[in-house]
C-alpha positions in Angstrom: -31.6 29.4 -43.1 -28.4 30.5 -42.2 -26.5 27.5 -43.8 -28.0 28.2 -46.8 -27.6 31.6 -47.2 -23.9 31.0 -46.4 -23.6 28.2 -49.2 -24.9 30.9 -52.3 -22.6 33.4 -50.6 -19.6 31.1 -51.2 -20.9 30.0 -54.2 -20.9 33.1 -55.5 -17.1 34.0 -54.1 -16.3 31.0 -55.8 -17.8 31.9 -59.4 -17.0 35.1 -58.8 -13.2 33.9 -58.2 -13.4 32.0 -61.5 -14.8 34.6 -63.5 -11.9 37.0 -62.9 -9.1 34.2 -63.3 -10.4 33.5 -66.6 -10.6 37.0 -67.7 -7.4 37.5 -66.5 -5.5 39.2 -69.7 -2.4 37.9 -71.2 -1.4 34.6 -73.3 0.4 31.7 -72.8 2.2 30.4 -75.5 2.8 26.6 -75.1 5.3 24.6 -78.3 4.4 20.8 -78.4 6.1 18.3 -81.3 6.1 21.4 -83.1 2.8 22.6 -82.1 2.2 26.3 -80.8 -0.7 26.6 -78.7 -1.4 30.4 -77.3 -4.3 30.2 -74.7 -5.4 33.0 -72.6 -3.8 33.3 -69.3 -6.5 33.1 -67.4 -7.7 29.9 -69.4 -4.5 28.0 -69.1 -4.7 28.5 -65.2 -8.0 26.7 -65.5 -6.5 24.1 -67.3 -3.9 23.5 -65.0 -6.1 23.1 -61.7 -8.4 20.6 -63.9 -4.8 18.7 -64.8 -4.0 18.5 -61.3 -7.5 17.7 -59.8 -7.7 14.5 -62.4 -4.1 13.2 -61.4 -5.2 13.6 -57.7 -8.6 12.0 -58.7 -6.2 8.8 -60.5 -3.7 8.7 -58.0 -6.1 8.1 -55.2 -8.2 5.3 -57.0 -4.7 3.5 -58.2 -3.7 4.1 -53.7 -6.9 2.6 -52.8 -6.5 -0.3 -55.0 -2.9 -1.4 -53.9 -4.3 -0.8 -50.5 -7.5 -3.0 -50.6 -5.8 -6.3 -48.6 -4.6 -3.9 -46.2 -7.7 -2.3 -45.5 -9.8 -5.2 -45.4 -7.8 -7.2 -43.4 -8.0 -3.8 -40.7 -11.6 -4.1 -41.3 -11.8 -7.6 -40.6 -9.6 -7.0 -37.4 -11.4 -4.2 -35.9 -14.7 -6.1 -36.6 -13.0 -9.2 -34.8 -12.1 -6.9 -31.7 -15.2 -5.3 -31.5 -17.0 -9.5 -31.2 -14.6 -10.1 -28.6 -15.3 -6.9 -26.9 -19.2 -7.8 -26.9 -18.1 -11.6 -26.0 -16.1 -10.6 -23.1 -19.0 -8.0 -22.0 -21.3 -11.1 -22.5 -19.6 -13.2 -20.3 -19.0 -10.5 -17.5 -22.9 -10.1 -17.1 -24.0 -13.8 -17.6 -21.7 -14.4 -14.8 -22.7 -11.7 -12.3 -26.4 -13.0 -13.6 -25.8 -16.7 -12.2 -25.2 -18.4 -15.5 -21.5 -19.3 -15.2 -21.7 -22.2 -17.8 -22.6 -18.9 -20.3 -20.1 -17.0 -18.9 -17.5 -19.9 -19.5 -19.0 -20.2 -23.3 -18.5 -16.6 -24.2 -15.4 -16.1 -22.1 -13.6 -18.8 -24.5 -15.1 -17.1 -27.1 -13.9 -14.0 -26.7 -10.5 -15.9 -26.2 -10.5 -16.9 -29.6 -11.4 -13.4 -30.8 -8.9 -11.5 -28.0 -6.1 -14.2 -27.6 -3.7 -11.5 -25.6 -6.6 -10.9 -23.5 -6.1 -11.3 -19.9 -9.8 -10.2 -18.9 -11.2 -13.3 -21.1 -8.9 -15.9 -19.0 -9.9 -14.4 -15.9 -13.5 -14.5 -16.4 -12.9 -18.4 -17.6 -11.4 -19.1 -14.4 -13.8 -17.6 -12.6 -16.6 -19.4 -14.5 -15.0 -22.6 -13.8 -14.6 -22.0 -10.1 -18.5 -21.0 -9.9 -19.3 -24.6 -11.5 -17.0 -26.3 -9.2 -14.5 -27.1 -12.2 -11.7 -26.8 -9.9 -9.1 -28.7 -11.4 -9.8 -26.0 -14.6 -10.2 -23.0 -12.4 -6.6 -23.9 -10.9 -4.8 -24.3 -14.2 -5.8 -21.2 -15.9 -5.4 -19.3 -12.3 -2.0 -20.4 -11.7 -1.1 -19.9 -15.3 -1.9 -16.1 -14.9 0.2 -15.6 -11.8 3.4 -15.7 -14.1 2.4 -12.1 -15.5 2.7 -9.5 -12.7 -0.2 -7.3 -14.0 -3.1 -10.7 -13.5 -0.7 -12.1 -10.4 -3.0 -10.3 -7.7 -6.2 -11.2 -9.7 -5.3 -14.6 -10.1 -4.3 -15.4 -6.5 -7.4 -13.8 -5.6 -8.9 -16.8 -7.2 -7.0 -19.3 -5.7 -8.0 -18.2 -2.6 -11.4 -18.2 -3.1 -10.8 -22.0 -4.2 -9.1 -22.5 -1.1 -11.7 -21.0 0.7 -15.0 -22.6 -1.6 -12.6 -26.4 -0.7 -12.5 -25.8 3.0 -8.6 -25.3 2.5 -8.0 -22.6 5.1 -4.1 -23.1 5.2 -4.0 -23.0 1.3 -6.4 -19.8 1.6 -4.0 -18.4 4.3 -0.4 -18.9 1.9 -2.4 -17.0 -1.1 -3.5 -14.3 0.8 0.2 -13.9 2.5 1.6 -14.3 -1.2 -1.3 -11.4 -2.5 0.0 -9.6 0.8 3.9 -9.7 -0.6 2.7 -8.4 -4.0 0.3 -6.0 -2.9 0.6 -4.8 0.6 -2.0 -2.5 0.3 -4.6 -5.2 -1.0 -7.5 -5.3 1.4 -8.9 -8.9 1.5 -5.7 -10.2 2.1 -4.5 -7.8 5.0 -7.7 -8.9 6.3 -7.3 -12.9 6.1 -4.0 -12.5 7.5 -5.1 -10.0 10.4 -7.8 -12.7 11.0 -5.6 -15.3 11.4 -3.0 -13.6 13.3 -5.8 -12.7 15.7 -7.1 -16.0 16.1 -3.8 -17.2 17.1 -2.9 -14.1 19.0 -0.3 -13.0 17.8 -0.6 -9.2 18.3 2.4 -7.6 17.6 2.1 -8.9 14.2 -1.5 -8.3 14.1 -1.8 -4.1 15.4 1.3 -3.8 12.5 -1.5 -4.8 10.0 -3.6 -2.6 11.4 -1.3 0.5 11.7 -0.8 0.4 8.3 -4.3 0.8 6.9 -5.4 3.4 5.1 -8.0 5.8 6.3 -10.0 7.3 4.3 -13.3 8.6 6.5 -14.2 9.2 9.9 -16.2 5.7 10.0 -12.8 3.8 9.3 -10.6 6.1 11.6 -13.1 4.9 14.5 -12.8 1.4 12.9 -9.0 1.5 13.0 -8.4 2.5 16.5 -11.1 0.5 17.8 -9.9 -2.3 16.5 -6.1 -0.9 18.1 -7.6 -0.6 21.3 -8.7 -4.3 21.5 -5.6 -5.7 20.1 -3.7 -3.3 23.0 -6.3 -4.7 25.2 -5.5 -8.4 24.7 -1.4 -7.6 25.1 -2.4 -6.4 28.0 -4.2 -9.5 29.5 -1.6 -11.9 28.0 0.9 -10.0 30.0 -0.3 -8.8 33.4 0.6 -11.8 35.3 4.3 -12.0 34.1 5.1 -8.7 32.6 2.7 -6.1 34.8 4.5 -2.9 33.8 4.3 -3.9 29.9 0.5 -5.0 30.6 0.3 -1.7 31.8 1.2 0.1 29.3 -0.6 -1.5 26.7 -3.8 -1.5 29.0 -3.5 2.5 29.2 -2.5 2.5 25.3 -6.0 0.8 24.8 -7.6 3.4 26.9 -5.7 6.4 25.1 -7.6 5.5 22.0 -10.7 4.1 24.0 -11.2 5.8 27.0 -14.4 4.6 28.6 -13.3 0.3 27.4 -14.2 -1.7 30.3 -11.8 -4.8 29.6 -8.7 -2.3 29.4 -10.1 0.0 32.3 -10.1 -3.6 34.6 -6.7 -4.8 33.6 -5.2 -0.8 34.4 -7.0 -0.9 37.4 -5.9 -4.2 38.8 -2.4 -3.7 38.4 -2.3 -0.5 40.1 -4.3 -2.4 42.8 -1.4 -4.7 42.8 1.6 -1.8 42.6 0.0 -0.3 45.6 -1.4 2.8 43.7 -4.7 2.5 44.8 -5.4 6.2 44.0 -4.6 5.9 41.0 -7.0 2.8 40.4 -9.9 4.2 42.4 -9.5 7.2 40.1 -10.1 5.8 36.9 -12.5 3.2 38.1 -14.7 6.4 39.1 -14.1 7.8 35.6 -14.9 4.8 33.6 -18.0 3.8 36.4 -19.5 7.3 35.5 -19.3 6.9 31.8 -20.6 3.2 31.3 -22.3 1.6 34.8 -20.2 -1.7 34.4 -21.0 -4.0 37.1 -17.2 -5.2 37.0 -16.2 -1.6 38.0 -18.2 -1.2 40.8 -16.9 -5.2 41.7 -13.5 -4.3 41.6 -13.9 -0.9 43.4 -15.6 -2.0 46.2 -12.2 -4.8 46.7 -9.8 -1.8 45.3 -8.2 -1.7 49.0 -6.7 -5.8 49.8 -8.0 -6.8 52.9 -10.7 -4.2 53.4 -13.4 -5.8 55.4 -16.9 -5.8 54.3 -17.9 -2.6 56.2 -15.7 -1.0 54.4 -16.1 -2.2 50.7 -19.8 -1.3 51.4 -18.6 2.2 52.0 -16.6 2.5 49.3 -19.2 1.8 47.2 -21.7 4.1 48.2 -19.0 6.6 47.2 -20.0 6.1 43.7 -24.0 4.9 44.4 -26.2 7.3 46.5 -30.1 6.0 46.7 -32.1 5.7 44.7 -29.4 4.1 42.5 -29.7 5.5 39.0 -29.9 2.2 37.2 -30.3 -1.6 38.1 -26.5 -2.0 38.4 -26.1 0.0 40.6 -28.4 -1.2 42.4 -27.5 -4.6 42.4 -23.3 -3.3 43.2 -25.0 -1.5 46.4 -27.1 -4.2 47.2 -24.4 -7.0 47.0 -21.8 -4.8 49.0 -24.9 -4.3 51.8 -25.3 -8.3 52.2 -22.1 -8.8 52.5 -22.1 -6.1 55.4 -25.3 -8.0 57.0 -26.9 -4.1 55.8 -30.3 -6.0 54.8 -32.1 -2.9 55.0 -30.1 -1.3 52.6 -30.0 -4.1 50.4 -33.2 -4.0 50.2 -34.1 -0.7 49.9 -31.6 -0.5 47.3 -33.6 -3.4 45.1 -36.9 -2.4 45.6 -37.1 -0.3 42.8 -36.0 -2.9 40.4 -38.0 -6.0 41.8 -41.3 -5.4 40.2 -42.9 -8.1 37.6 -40.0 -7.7 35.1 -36.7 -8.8 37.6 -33.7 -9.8 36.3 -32.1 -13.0 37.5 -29.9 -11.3 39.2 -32.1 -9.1 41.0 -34.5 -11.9 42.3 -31.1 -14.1 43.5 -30.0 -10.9 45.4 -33.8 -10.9 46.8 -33.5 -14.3 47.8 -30.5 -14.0 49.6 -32.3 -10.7 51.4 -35.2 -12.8 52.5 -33.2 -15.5 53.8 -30.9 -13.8 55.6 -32.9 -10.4 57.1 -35.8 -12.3 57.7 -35.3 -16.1 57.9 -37.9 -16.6 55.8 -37.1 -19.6 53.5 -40.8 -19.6 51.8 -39.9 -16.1 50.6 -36.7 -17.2 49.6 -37.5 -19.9 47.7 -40.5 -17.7 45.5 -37.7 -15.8 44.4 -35.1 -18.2 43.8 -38.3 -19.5 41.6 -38.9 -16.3 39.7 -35.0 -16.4 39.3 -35.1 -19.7 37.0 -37.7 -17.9 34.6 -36.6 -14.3 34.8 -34.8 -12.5 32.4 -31.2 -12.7 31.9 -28.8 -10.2 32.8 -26.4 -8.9 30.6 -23.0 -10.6 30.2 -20.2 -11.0 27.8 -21.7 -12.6 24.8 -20.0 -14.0 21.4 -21.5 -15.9 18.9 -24.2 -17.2 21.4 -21.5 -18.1 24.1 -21.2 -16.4 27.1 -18.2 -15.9 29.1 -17.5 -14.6 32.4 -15.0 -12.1 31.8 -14.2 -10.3 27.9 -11.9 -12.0 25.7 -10.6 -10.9 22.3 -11.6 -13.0 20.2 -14.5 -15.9 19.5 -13.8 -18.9 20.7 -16.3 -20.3 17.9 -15.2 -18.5 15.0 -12.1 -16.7 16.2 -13.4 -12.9 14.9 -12.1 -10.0 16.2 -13.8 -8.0 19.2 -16.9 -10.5 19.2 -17.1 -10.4 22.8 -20.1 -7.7 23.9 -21.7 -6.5 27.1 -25.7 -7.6 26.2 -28.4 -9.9 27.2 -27.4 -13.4 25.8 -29.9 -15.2 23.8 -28.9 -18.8 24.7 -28.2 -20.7 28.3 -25.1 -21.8 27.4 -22.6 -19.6 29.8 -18.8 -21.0 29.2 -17.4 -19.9 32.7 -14.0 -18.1 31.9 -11.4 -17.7 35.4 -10.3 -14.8 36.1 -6.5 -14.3 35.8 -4.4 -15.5 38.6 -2.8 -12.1 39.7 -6.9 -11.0 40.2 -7.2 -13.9 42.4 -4.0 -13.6 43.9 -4.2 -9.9 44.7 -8.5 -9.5 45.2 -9.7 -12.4 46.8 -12.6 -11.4 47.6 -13.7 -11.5 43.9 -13.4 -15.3 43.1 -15.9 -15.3 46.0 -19.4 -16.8 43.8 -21.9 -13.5 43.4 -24.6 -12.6 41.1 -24.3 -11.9 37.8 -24.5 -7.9 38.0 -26.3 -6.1 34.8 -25.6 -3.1 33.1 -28.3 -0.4 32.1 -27.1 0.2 28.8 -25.3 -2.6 26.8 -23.6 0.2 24.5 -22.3 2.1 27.6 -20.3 -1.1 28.3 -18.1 -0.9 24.6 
């Protein structure tokens, strides 16, 4: 309604407008091959804007004519864009839909329609690599690292060729070269991380990690976690020759992890070593109240060399009282009391946790107690019995291999902080020694002893 009311308005102005230009008074007198023409003023005005609209009109039927070719051929070129537009789109989904041999159709297709395209060659390549053309796949990929804007793209494909061939050294150079390009490219930093850990070289490796990016609490966690272990395993490469550097790193690794058994152990021991058993008694308390790790209450009972059995019993009823809070502490206070000839107390100490559902562990330790408090070897032997069938007790566990001690890496696949403190699922313990300056220095602990369990597998990381 109000469109229309605004359109007989104008049209009004406009008549209006017209009405007074042509009554406009005055003449115009015009001589033409001796012609005199004398129109009124207002007329001739009229004239004039009808001259000019009709030359306008002319002009722009002549423009379009002279510019038909042109425009057509625009037409034509816009209309050829907007196929390979809708062929590359066409390839993009037939691909992520499975059909690479459709994707490889309408990526040359949109080729022929977009020949600068970049996008269309990529999406070849990758088509070819998904039907195992590699030969194909390599050619257009390594034709496309000459252009520094598809060079990252393109050695991402070659590595996933590498990677699809079971080439893991060709894999490795292309992710070094994507590295070199594009530091802060994320695959690559971590194929080269991976294989720096795997063949432990550290220094190299905690550089990589250093420089990530953190963008959210989950990846700052990430990030020092993932410092603490590579501090961690510095440490252990370097306590028996370099102590003091081991050291370092160890409490580096505890800095950013404070309650990390593996880095609490290696610490601990060297202060054991240096003398500063205060020191090491000190955080072993700490790290014992935070996470129950049998290894900590093992290497706090032997923190003083040469303490006898007595005493080591002693010690560690400074960090268990009864009843002990959780089966490894039990199992700590019952394996200091046998080796103090303490049966009662080992006992006692077991009792709670040697109902229908003892570990391993526990029914060994129970064994042992029979045997030696009583002398009774039918006893013994029902619970070396129950042992074979009972449930395991945690351990360090990787990949389905279990390992006496932590280790940095997977000794099956070579990942990263595999190693965790849990039940294992499989018999198939790999026994790992400890480190010669343990033995050296504490032994008392390369004496053979029970497996002792943790209550919490978390409380162990």
């Amino acid at each position: 309604m109000i469109r229309l009311a605004s359109w007989i308005i104008a049209s009004l102005a406009i008549a209006a407008l017209a009405a007074w230009v042509i009554a406009l008074p005055g003449t115009l007198t015009l001589e033409l091959a001796g012609q005199r023409l004398q129109p009124r003023l207002g007329t001739a005005v009229v004239v004039l804007l009808l001259t000019a609209a009709l030359i306008i009109a002319i002009w722009a039927v002549l423009r379009r004519l002279i510019d038909a070719p042109k425009t057509m051929a625009r037409r034509r070129a816009v209309k050829r864009r907007e196929q390979g537009v809708e062929a590359l789109s066409d390839a993009f989904i037939a691909l992520q839909s499975g059909d690479p041999a459709r994707a490889r159709i309408m990526a040359r297709e949109a080729q022929a329609r977009l020949p600068d395209s970049d996008a269309a060659k990529l999406l070849e390549a990758r088509a070819d690599l998904a039907l195992g053309d590699m030969p194909a796949a390599r050619e257009h990929y390594r034709a496309l690292i000459a252009s520094e804007k598809t060079a990252v793209a393109a050695l991402t494909g070659l590595y996933d060729q590498a990677r699809t061939q079971n080439r893991p050294d060709a894999a490795l150079t292309f992710a070094r070269k994507t590295l070199a390009l594009a530091p802060g490219t994320a695959w690559a930093a971590e194929a080269v991380f991976g294989d720096l850990a795997r063949r432990g070289q550290w220094a190299e490796a905690v550089a990589i990690v250093n420089a990530e990016t953190v963008t959210s609490r989950e990846d700052k966690a990430r990030k020092r976690r993932r410092q603490a272990i590579i501090e961690t395993a510095r440490a252990r490469d370097t306590e028996i020759g370099q102590p003091n550097a081991a050291l370092d790193h160890a409490l580096t690794a505890l800095k950013l992890l404070p309650d990390f058994v593996p880095s609490a152990l290696i610490a601990a021991r060297i202060y054991i070593n240096r003398g500063e058993t205060r020191k090491a008694q000190s955080l072993l308390r700490r790290v014992w109240r935070a996470t129950g790790h049998p290894d900590i209450a093992a290497l706090y009972a032997h923190s003083q060399p040469g303490a006898s059995a007595l005493e080591r019993l002693k010690r560690i009823r400074e960090i268990v009282e009864l009843p002990a809070p959780h089966r490894a502490a039990a199992m700590a206070l019952a394996r200091a009391a046998i080796d103090a000839y303490d049966w009662p107390l080992a006992h006692d100490a077991l009792l709670p946790f040697a109902g229908s559902d003892a570990t391993q562990g526990v029914a060994t330790l129970m064994a042992e107690i029979e045997e030696g408090q009583s002398g009774d070897q039918g006893k013994a032997r029902e619970w070396l019995a129950r042992a074979v069938h009972a449930p395991r007790d945690p351990a360090w566990t990787a990949d389905n291999i279990v390992s006496d001690e932590w280790e940095p890496v997977s000794p099956l696949t070579g990942r990263l902080d595999a190693f965790e403190w849990k039940v294992p699922l499989a018999n198939n313990a790999r026994p790992v020694p400890l480190p010669p300056s343990a033995q050296d220095s504490l032994p008392a602990l390369a004496e053979p002893s029970s497996p002792l369990p943790l209550a919490s597998a978390e409380n162990a990381q």
